[in-house]
C-alpha positions as CSV (number, residue, x, y, z in Angstrom):
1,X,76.6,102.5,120.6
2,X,77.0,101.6,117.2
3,X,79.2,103.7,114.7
4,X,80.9,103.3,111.5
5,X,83.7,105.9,110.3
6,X,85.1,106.4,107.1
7,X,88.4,107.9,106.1
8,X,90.4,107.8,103.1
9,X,88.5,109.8,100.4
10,X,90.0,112.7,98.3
11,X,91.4,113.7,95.3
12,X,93.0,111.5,92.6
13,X,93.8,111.1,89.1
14,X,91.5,109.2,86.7
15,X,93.8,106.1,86.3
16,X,94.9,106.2,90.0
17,X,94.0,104.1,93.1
18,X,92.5,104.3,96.9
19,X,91.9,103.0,99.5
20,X,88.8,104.0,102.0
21,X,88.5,102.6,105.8
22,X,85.4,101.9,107.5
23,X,86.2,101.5,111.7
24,X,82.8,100.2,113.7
25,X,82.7,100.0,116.7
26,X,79.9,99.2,119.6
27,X,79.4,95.6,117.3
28,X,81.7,92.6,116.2
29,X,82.7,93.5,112.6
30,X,82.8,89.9,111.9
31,X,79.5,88.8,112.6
32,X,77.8,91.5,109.9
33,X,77.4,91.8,106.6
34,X,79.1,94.9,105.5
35,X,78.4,97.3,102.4
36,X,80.0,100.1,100.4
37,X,77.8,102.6,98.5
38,X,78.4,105.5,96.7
39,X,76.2,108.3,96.0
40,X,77.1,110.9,93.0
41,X,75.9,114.1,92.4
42,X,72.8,114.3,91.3
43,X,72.4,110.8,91.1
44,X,71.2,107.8,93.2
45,X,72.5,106.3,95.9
46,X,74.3,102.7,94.3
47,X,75.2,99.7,96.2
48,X,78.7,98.8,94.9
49,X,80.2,95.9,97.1
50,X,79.2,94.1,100.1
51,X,80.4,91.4,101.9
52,X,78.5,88.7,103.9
53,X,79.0,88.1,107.6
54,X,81.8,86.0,108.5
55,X,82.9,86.7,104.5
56,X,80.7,83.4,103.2
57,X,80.2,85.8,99.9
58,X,81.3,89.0,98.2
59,X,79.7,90.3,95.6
60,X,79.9,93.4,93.1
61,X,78.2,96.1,91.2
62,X,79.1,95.6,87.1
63,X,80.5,99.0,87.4
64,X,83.7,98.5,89.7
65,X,83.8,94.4,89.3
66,X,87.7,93.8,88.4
67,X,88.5,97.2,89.8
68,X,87.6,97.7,93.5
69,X,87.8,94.6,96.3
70,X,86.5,94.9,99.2
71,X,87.6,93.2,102.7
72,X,88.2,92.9,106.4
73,X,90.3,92.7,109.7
74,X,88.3,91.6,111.9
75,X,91.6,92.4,114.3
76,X,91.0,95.6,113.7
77,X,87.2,95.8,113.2
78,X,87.9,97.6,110.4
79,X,87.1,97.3,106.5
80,X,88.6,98.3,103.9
81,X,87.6,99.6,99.4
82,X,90.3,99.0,97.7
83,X,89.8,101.4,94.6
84,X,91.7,101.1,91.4
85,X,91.8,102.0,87.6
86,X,89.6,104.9,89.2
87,X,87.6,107.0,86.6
88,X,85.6,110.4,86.9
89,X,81.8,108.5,87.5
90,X,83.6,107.3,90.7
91,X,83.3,110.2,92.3
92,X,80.8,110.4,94.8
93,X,80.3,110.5,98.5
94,X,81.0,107.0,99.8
95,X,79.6,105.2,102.2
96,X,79.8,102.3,104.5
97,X,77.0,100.2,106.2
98,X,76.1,97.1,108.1
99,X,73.9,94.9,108.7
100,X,73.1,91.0,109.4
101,X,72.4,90.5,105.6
102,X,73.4,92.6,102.2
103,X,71.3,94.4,100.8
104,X,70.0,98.4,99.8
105,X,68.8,99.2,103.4
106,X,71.1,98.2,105.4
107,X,70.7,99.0,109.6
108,X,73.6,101.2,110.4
109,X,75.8,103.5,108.4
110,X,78.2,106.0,108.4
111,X,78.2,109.4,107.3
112,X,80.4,109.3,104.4
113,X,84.1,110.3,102.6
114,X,84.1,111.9,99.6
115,X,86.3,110.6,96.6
116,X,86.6,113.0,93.4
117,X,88.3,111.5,90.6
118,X,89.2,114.5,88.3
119,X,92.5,115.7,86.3
């Protein structure tokens, strides 16, 4: 069975960092693409980074490029969003997803970690 968890969300300082963790399991991490998005409240669901299977290609939403890098251990099957520099329109439930190939609608997905960025 295919299932991706996240962990990692919480509260944190605007100017302060995170890191979230997406484990699958039931598929080889490796040979999927794999996506963050974020959803905020009352707002849209975003794509924000995603990663190509077998990491031929990363790519970036304008809004986090320089501040957020996303990767993976395949070791562990497990990847990671690093989040830095983070400011209050980050918050949002996060999520993780994966597929064959990027994109908005991806196959499989998690159910989410929630990051507030608030003083």
């Amino acid at each position: 069975q295919l299932q991706l968890v996240e962990s990692g969300g919480g509260l944190v300082q605007p100017g302060g960092s995170l890191r979230l963790s997406c484990v699958v399991s039931g598929f080889n991490l490796e040979h999927h693409a794999i996506g963050w998005f974020r959803q905020a409240p009352g707002k849209e669901r975003e794509g924000i980074s995603c990663t190509s299977a077998y990491g031929a290609s990363t790519n970036y939403a304008d809004s986090v490029k320089g501040r957020f890098a996303i990767s993976t251990d395949n070791g562990k099957n497990t990847a990671y969003l690093q989040m830095n520099s983070l400011k209050p329109e980050d918050t949002g439930v996060y999520y993780c997803a994966a597929d064959p190939d990027c994109g908005d609608f991806m196959d499989y997905w998690g159910k989410g970690t929630l990051v507030t960025v608030s003083s």
